[in-house]
C-alpha positions in Angstrom: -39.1 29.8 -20.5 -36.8 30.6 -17.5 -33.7 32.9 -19.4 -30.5 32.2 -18.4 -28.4 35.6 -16.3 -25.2 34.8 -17.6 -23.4 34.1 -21.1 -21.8 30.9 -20.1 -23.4 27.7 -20.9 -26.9 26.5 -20.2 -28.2 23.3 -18.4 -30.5 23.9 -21.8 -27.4 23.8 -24.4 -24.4 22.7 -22.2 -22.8 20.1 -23.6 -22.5 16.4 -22.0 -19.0 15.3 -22.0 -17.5 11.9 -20.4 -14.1 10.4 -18.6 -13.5 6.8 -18.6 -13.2 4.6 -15.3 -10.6 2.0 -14.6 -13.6 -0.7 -16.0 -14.1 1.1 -19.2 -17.6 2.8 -18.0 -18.1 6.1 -18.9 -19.4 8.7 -16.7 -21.5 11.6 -18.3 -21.2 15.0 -16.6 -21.9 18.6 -17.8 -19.8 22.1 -16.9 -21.1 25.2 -16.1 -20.6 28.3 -14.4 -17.3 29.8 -14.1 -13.7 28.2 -14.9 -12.6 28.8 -11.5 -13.4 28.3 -8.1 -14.2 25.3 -5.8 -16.7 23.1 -7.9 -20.5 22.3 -6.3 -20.7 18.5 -7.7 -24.7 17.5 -7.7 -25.6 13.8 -7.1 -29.2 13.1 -7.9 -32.0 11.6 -6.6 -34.0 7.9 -7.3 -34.6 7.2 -11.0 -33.2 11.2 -11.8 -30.4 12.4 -14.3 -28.4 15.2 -15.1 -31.3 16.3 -17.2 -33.6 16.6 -14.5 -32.0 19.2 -12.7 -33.9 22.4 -12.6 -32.2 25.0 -15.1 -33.1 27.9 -12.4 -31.5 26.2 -9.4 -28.2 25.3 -11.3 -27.8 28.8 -12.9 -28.7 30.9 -10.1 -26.0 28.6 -8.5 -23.6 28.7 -11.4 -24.0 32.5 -11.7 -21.2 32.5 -8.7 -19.4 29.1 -8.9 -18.7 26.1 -10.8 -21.1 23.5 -10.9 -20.8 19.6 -12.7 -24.2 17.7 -12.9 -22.9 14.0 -12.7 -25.1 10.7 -13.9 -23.2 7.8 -11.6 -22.1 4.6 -13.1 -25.4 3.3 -15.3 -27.6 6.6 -15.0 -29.1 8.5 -17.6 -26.2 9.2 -20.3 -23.4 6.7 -18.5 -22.4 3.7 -19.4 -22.5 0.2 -17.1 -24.9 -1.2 -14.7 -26.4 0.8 -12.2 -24.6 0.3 -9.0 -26.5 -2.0 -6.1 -24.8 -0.2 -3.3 -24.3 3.7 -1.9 -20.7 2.6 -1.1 -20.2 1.4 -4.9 -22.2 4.8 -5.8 -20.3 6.8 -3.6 -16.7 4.7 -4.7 -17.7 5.7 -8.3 -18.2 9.5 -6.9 -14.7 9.5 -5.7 -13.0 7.8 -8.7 -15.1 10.5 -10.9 -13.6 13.4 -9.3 -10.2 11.9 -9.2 -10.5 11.2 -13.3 -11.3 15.1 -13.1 -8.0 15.8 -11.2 -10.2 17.4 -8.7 -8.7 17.5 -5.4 -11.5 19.3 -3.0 -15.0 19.9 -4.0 -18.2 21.0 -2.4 -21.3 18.8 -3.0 -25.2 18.8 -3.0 -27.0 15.2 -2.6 -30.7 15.3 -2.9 -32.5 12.6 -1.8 -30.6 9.2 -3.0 -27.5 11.3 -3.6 -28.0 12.9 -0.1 -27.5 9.4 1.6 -24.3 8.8 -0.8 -22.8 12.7 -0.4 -21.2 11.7 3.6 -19.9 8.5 1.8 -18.1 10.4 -0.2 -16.8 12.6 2.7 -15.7 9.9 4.7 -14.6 7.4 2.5 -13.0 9.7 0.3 -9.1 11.6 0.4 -9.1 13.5 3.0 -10.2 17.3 2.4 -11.8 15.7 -0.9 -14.9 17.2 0.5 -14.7 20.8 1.4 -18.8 21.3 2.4 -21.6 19.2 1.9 -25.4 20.0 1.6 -27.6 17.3 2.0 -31.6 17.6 1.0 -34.5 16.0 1.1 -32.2 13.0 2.1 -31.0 10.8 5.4 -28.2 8.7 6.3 -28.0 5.2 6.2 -29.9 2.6 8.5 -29.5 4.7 12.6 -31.3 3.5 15.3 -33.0 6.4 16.2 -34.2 7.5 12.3 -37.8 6.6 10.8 -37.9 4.5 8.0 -38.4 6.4 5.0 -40.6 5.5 1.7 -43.6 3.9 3.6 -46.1 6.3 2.6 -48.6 4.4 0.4 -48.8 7.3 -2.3 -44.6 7.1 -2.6 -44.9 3.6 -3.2 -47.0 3.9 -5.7 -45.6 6.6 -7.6 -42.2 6.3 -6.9 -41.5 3.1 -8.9 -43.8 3.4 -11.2 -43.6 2.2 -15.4 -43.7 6.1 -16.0 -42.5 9.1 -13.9 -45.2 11.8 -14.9 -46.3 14.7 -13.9 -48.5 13.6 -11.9 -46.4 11.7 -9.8 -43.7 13.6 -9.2 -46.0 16.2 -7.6 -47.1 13.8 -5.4 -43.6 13.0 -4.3 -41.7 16.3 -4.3 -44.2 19.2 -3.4 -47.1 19.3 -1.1 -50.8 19.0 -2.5 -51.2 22.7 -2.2 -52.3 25.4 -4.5 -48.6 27.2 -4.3 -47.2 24.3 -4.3 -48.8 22.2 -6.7 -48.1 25.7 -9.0 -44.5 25.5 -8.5 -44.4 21.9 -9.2 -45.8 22.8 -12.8 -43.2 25.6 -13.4 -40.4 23.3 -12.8 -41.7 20.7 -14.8 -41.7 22.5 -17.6 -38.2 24.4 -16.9 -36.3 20.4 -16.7 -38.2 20.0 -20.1 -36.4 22.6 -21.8 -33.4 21.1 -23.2 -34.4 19.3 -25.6 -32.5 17.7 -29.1 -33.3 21.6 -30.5 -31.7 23.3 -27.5 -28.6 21.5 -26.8 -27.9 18.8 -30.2 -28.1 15.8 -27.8 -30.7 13.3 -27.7 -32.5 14.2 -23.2 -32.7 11.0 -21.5 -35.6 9.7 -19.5 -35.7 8.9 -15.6 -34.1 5.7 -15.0 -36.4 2.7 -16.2 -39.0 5.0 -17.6 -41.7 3.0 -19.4 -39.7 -0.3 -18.1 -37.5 -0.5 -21.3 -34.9 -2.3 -19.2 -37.6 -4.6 -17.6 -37.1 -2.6 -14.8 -33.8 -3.5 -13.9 -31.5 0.2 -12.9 -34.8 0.8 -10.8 -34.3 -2.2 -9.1 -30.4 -2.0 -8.6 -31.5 1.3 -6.9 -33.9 -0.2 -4.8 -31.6 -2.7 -3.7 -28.9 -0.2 -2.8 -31.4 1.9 -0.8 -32.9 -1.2 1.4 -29.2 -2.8 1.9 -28.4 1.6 3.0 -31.5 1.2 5.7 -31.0 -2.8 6.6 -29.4 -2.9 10.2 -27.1 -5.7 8.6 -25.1 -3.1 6.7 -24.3 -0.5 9.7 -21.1 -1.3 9.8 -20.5 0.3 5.9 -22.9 3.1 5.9 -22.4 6.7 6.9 -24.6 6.6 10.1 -21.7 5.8 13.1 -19.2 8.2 11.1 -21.6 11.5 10.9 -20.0 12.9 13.9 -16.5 12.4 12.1 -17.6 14.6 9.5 -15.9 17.9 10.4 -16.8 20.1 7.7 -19.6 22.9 7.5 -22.8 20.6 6.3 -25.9 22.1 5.2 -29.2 20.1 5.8 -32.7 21.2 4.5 -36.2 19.8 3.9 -39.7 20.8 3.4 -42.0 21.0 6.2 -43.5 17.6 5.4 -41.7 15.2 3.1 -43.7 12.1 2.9 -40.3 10.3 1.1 -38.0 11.2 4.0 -39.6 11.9 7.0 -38.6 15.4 8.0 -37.4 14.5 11.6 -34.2 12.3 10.1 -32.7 16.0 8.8 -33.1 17.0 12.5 -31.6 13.8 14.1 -28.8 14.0 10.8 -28.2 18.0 12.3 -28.0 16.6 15.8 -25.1 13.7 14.6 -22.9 16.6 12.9 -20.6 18.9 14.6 -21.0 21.3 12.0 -24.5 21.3 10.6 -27.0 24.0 9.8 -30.6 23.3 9.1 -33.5 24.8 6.9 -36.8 23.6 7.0 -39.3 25.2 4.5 -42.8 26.1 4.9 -45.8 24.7 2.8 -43.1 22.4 1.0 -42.0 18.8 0.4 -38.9 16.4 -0.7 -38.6 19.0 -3.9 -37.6 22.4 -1.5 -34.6 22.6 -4.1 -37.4 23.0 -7.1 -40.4 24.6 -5.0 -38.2 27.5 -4.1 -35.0 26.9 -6.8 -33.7 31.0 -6.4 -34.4 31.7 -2.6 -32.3 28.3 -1.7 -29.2 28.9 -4.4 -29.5 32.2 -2.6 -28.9 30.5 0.3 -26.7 27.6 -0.6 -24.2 29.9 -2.1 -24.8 31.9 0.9 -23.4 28.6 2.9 -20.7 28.3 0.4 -19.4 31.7 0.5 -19.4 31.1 4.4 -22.6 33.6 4.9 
């Protein structure tokens, strides 16, 4: 078992705690790290919950800043219905924050949460959003991007009945002997906290085993093909990237077969203010695959390097 640096609470033991939007939903988030500082908010990716974040990644981050693991509107502990947009996701971002009394915040958004994190930045206060760092992700529908999810393995695995080990190393790390390895490691550090460690019942990914028929799955499907359908342009983050004014940090694996690598390069070429990473013999999962050398680096970005 990975053991934690630092005194303050664990992704293992931390406790989930909960504000209450205008609707009556309630949105579960967690606290760690230190009790000042600009927070690092984390918005997750397709079918994944605050309690699949990688216990190394958020306490190598945490070690230096504040950091709040956040399950949006229907997600793993929240309440309500899973949201069928990125603009309801993102609106539900903002309203969390404000609920927080947060007025500027950093944010990491892998994969689904990387498409909502510029909604956020754009649609939110202005200087809500201080620095972004988006992952394994893409914007919404652009002309010039490649369609993402239409490998026939991500299909597969990617909405199936159960998320298992299996699967997920098919769709965050490459089919390689390092990084199948590391893919096994960080499976078994997200399994961790458990009713023992922390007193809280873990959730499962979102529809696991179909005991909703299916349906947050699907509301996340449909807010990902209305994010890539031409239609919705107008609403997505794609025409306003080069608005975004703030330091951005953009990084993928070599080869993601979720999100085709080239979108992080044509998402860096659309942003004033964009750095990218690309990492070697690595995937969607580069967050997980090499959890310490990129908090390194993302507190690196956050410090201003």
């Amino acid at each position: 078992m990975y053991r934690p640096i630092s005194p303050l609470p664990q992704l293992q033991t931390a406790k989930t705690q909960f504000v209450t939007t205008k609707d009556g939903i309630k949105l579960a988030y967690r606290l760690l790290g230190p009790s000042s500082g600009v927070s690092l908010l984390f918005l997750h990716h397709f079918r994944g919950t605050i309690d699949h974040w990688d216990p190394l990644l958020i306490h190598s981050i945490a070690s230096h800043r504040p950091v709040i693991p956040f399950d949006n509107v229907g997600i793993g502990h929240s309440t309500g219905t899973v949201d069928d947009s990125v603009s309801k996701m993102a609106a539900h971002a903002i309203e969390f924050l404000s609920l927080l009394k947060i007025t500027q915040v950093d944010i990491i958004g892998f994969s689904l949460g990387g498409v909502v994190a510029p909604l956020v930045a754009l649609n939110g206060p202005p200087d809500l959003a201080r620095k972004l760092i988006l992952t394994g992700t893409t914007s919404t529908y652009g002309p010039d991007l490649i369609q993402s999810m239409t490998d026939e393995g991500v299909l597969k695995y990617a909405a199936a009945q159960d998320l298992t080990l299996e699967s997920i190393q098919y769709l965050f790390f490459k089919l390689t002997k390092t990084s199948e390895a590391a893919g096994r490691a960080w499976w078994g550090r997200i399994h961790e906290r458990t009713r023992e460690t922390s007193g809280e019942e873990r959730v499962s990914y979102v529809s696991d085993g179909f005991t909703d028929g299916g349906a947050g799955m699907m509301d996340l499907i449909t807010a990902m093909q209305a994010a890539g359908d031409p239609a919705n342009a107008a609403e997505g983050s794609y025409d306003g990237l080069g608005d975004i004014k703030i330091p951005v940090l953009v990084a993928n694996g070599y080869e993601d077969v979720i999100v085709p690598t080239i979108n992080s390069f044509y998402t860096l070429q659309k942003i004033p203010g964009a750095y990218l990473l690309v990492y070697p013999d690595a995937g969607h999962g580069i967050l997980f695959q090499y959890a310490e050398q990129f908090a390194k680096q993302v507190n690196g970005f956050l410090d201003g390097w």
